[in-house]
C-alpha positions, 0 to 999 in steps of 0.5 A: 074366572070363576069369581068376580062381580059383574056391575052396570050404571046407568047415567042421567046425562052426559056426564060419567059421574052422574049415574042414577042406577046400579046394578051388581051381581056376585059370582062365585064358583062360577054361581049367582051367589047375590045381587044389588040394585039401587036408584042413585040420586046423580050428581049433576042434577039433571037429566037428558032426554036421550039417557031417559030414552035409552033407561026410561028413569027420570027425576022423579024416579031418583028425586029421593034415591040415595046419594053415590057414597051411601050406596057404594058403602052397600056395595064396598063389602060385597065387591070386596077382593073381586074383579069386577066385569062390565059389558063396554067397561070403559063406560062403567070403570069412568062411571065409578071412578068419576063418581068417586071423584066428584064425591072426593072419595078414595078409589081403590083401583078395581081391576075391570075385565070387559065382556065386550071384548071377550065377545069380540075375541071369542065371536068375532064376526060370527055376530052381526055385533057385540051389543049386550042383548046380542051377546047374552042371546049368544050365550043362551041368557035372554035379556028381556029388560035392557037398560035396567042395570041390574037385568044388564049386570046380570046378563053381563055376568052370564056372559063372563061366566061363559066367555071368561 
C-alpha cells in the first residue's frame, strides 16, 4: 500500500465521541505528501484525569478548539478516496464513527487497516510488545512526542509505509 492516510484521536474521557485532538498524515507513493492537526473541542464536555495523564490536554486547551464537523470538513477533502490507517484501529474507527453519530453526520464507510496487527503479524514475538513507540522503534521512526496525535499519525504512518 503505497497510498492511504494514517489518523490518531485522542479522547477527553471515556467516551469514543469525545475526541479533543487529531492527527492526520497523507501518504502518497509511499511519501509524506501533507499532514493535519487540530485541537477539537469534545463532546461530552468534560475531561478525565486519566486521559489528561495519558495526553497532557485539558479544558482549557480546547475550551475554544473548533467543533468535530468543522474540522472533519478540513479533513474530508484531504482523505478523500484513501484507506485510512491506525495503530489499534479499533480505537480510532469508534473514535470517528461516534463522533459522526453524536453530530448526526453521515459516515462514509472508510476502510481502516491496523498497523498493530500488521506489527503483530510481521514482528511477532521478536518484540517485547506491539505498542506504538515499540512499533515505530522497530521500524527506525523515533517517536519522541507520544500521545501527541499528529507525532502518533505520523509514526503510524511510518510504520504502514514499512509494514503494509
Amino acid at each position: 500500500m503505497t497510498d492511504f492516510a494514517a489518523i490518531d484521536f485522542e479522547t477527553a474521557n471515556e467516551c469514543p465521541s469525545s475526541v479533543c485532538s487529531v492527527g492526520v498524515v497523507i501518504v502518497r507513493g509511499g511519501e509524506i505528501v501533507d499532514s493535519f492537526y487540530s485541537l477539537i473541542h469534545p463532546e461530552p464536555e468534560y475531561y478525565q484525569w486519566f486521559c489528561q495523564r495519558v495526553h497532557g490536554l485539558s479544558e482549557e486547551d480546547t475550551w475554544d478548539a473548533p467543533v468535530f464537523p468543522y474540522v472533519w470538513g478540513q479533513i474530508a477533502p484531504r482523505i478523500e478516496g484513501l484507506p485510512l490507517v491506525a495503530h489499534n484501529a479499533r480505537f480510532d474507527e469508534g473514535c470517528l464513527k461516534a463522533a459522526h453519530c453524536v453530530y448526526q453526520m453521515d459516515y462514509p464507510d472508510y476502510v481502516f487497516y491496523d498497523t498493530l496487527l500488521a506489527s503483530r503479524q510481521h514482528f511477532g514475538h521478536a518484540l517485547p510488545n506491539h505498542q506504538l513507540q515499540t512499533v515505530a522503534a522497530a521500524c527506525g521512526y523515533d517517536l519522541t512526542r507520544h500521545h501527541n496525535a499528529l507525532a502518533d499519525a505520523e509514526a503510524c504512518a511510518h510504520i504502514a509505509i514499512k509494514l503494509l
